[in-house]
N, C-alpha and C positions, 0 to 999 in steps of 0.2 A: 504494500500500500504506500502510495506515495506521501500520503499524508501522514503519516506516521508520528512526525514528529512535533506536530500538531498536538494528537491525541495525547504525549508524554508530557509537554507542556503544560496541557489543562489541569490532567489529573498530577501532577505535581505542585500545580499550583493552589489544587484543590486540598490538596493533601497539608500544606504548607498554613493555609489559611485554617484547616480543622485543627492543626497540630498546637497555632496560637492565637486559638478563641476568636478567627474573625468568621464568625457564622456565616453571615450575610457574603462575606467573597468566597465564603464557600460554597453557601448554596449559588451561586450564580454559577461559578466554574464550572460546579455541576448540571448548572442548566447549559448552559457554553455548551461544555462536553457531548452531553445528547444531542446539540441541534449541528455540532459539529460532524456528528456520527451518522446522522442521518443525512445531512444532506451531500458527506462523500459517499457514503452508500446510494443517494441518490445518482449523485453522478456516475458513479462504477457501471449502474445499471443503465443509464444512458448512453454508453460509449458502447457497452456492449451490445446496443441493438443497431439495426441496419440503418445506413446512414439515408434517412429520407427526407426532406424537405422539409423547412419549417408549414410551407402552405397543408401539409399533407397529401402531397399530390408525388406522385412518384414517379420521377424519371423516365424517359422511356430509352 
């Protein structure tokens, strides 16, 4: 995954902020973290399908 180091940042920094009582940066990092995961999972899956036109119209 290329984003990878993305993900070690977050939860590092999530980790970092639970370790000295900043809740609040941590729940965020934790929110961070999900929408980070999901939306390279969104894209993984976008690259993976066939390349067709934004209109939806496909090539001939």
């Amino acid at each position: 995954m290329k984003h990878d180091w993305v993900i070690s940042v977050l939860q590092d920094l999530r980790t970092y902020a639970e370790a000295h009582g900043l809740h609040a940066v941590a729940l965020k990092a934790e929110e961070t973290l999900q929408v980070a995961l999901a939306e390279i999972e969104a894209d993984e899956q976008d690259s993976a399908s066939p390349n067709t036109p934004p209109s939806g119209r496909r090539d001939n």
